[in-house]
C-alpha positions in Angstrom: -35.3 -27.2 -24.2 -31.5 -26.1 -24.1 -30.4 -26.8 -27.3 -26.4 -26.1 -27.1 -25.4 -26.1 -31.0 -28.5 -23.8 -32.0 -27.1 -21.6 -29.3 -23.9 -22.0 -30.4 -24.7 -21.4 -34.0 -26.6 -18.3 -33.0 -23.4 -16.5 -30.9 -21.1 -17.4 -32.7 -22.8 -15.8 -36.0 -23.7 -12.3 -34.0 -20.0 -12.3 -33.3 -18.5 -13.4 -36.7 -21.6 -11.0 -38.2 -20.3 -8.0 -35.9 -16.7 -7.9 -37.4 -17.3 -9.9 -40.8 -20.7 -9.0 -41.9 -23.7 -11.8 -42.5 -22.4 -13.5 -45.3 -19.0 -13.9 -43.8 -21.0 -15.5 -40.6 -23.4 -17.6 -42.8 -20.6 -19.3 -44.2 -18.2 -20.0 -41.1 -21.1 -21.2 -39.5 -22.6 -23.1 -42.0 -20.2 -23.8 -44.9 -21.2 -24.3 -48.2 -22.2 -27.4 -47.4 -26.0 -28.3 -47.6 -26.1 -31.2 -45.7 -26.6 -31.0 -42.0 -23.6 -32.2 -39.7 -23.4 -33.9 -36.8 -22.1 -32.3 -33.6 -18.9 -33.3 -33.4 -18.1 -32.5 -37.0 -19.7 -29.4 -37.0 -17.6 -27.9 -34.1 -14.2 -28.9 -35.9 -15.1 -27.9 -39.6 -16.7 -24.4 -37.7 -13.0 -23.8 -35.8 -11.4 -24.8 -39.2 -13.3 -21.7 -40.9 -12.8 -19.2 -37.9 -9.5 -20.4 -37.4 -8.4 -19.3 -41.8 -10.6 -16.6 -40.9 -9.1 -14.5 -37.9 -6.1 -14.3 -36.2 -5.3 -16.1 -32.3 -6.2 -12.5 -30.8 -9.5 -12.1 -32.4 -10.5 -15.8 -32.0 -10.3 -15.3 -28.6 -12.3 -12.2 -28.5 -15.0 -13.8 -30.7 -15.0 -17.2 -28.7 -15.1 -15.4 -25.3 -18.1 -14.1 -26.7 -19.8 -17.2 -27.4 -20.4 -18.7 -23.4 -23.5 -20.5 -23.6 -24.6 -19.8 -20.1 -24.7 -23.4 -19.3 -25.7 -23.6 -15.6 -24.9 -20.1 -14.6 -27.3 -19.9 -12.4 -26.2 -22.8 -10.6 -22.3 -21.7 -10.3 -22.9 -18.4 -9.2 -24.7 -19.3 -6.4 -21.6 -21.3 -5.3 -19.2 -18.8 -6.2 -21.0 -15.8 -4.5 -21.2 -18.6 -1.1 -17.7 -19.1 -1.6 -17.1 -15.2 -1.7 -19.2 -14.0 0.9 -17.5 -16.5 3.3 -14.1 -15.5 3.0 -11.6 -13.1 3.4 -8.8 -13.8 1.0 -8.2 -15.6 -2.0 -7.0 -18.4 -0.3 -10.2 -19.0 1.8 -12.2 -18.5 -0.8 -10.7 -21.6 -2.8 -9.6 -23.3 0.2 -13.1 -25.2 1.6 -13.9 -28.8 0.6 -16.6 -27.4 -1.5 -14.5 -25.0 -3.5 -11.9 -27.9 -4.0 -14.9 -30.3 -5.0 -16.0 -27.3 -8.0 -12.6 -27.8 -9.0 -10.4 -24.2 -7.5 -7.3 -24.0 -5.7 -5.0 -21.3 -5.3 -1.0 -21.3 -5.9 1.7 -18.4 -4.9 -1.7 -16.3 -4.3 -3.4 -17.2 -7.5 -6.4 -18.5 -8.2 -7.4 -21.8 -10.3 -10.2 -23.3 -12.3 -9.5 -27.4 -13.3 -11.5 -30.0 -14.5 -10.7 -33.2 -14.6 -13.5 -33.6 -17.5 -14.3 -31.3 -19.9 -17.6 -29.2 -18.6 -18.8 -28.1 -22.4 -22.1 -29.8 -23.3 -21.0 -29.4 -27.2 -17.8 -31.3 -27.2 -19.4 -35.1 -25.8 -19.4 -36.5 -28.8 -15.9 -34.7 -29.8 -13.1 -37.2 -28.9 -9.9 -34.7 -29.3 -9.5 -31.4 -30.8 -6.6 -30.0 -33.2 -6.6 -26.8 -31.0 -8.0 -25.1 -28.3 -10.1 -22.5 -30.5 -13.8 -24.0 -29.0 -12.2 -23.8 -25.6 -12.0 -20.0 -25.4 -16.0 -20.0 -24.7 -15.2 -21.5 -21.1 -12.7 -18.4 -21.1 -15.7 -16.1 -21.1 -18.0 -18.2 -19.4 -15.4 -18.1 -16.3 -14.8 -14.2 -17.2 -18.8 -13.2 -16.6 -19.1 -15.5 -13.6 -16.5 -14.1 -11.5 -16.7 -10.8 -12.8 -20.8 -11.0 -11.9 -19.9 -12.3 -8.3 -16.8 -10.0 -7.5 -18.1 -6.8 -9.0 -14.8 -6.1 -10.9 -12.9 -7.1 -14.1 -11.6 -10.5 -14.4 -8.7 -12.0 -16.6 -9.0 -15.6 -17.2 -6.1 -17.6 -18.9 -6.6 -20.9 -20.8 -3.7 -23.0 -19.8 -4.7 -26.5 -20.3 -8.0 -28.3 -22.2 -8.5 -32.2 -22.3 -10.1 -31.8 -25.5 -6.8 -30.3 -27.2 -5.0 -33.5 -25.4 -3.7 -32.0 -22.0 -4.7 -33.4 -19.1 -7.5 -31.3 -17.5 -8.9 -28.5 -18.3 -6.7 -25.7 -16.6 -7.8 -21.8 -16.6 -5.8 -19.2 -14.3 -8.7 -16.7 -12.8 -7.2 -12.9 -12.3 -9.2 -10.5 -10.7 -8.4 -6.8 -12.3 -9.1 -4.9 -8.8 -9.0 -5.9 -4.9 -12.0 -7.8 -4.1 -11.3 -8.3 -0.6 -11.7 -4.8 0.6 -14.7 -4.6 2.4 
């Protein structure tokens, strides 16, 4: 069974663990409370701790970390479809199916949007204070295009319902030519 918050728990104390130590990582991830939380709570007491704990660079680093995997398999079979069919970037975001998974391009660059938020954790979570949890779709996005394209990927976080935007928003940058063939 995919249990997203034991995953969750498990990445994100590895990563906290990595640069912290355990006992560091036992307590952002569990507190000091005793009492198990529900999801929702959990995910914003969690951020609270990471957030006193590190600054906005190496939140991001540890977040990015943290991708669950959630239907991978699924997504890269569309994005390697989408890939091997075109030539540029605009072909390769510009079919009815690419605009259904939610890319476009604009001046040349590509785009990621939701018009939901795609994280399994955050259902029960009405509204976030900030968009800390959000930078695991950052590395999810990262390792799917950089697995499909063969080359380095930047992926920006520009918008996340859950922080109170209106979609979520992420600006994909691939680090080499992918087109070249």
């Amino acid at each position: 069974m995919f249990d997203i918050r034991k995953i969750q728990e498990k990445v994100i104390f590895e990563n906290v663990s990595a640069i912290s130590g355990r006992e560091i990582a036992k307590e952002i991830v569990y507190g000091s409370d005793t009492e198990p939380r529900e999801d929702a709570a959990w995910v914003k007491e969690t951020m609270q701790r990471l957030e006193a704990a590190y600054d906005k660079e190496t939140l991001v680093r540890l977040r990015m970390k943290c991708q669950c995997g959630y239907g991978m398999d699924e997504k890269r079979e569309l994005v390697e479809e989408l890939y091997a069919s075109a030539n540029s970037m605009e072909e390769f975001a510009g079919s009815e199916k690419a605009r259904k998974a939610g890319l476009f391009t604009q001046d040349g660059e590509l785009f990621l949007s939701f018009p939901f938020c795609p994280c399994p954790m955050l259902s029960g979570v009405s509204r976030l204070d900030t968009k800390t949890w959000c930078y695991c779709t950052m590395g999810y996005s990262k390792k799917l295009f950089e697995d499909v394209w063969g080359c380095g990927v930047k992926v920006d976080l520009l918008k996340s319902i859950k922080a109170g935007d209106d979609m979520c928003l992420m600006k994909i940058t691939p680090l080499s030519p992918i087109w070249e063939k």
